[in-house]
C-alpha positions in Angstrom: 97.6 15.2 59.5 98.1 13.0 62.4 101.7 13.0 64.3 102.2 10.2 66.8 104.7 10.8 69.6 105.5 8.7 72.6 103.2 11.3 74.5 100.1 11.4 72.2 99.0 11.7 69.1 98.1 15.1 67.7 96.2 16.6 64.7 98.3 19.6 62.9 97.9 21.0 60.0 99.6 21.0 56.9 102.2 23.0 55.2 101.4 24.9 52.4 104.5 26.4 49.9 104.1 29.3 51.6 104.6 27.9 54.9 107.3 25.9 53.9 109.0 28.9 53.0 108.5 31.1 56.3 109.8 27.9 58.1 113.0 27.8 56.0 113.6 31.1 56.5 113.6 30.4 60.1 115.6 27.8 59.8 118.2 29.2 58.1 118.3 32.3 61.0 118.9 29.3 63.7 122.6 27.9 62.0 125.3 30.0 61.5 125.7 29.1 58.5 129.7 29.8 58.7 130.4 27.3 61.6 127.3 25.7 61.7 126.1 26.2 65.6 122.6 26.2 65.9 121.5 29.3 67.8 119.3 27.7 70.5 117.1 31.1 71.1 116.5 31.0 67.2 115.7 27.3 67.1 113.0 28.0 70.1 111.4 30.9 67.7 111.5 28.0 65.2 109.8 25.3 67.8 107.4 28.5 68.8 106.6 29.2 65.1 105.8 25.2 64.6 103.4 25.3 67.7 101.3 28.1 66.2 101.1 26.7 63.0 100.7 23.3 63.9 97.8 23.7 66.3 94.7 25.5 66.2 94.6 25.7 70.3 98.1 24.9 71.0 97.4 25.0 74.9 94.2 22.9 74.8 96.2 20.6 72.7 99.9 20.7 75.0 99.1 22.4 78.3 98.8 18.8 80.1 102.4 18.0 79.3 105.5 19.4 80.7 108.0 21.6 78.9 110.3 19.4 78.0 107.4 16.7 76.5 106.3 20.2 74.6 109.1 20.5 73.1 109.5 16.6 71.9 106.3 16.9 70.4 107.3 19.6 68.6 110.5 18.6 67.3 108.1 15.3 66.5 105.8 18.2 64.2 108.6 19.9 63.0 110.8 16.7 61.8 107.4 15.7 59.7 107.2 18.9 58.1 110.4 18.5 57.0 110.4 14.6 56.1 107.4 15.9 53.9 109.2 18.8 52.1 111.8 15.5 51.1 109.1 13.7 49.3 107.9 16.6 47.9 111.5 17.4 46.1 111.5 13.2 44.6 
């Protein structure tokens, strides 16, 4: 699938059930789920876990943008994985 951010666009792959799954599980590490905080060290192993999956030559496809563009594409990835688990659930 193709994800078009204001610094490219970029071909990931696709979640299967089973990636949707380890994502979650990730997800649900990041938020304390008492007070709601999201841990920012477990929401980097979620970005980290979105850039392997995602790409099969994440630093062929990323390494000519800066850390901070990195991490807005993959929050760009990351927010369409999860806009396509919503459709999935209608």
């Amino acid at each position: 699938m193709t994800i078009k951010t204001d610094h490219g666009s970029f071909e990931v792959r696709e979640l299967t059930f089973a990636d949707r799954r380890a994502l979650h599980r990730l997800e649900v590490k990041a938020v304390d789920l008492k007070t709601g905080e999201m841990n920012t060290d477990e929401f980097y192993t979620v970005l980290e876990w979105v850039m392997e999956h995602a790409f099969e030559d994440a630093e062929k496809a990323l390494a000519h943008l800066d850390d901070n563009k990195i991490d807005e594409v993959l929050i760009a990835i990351y927010n369409k994985y999860k806009q396509g688990v919503a459709k999935k659930k209608n």
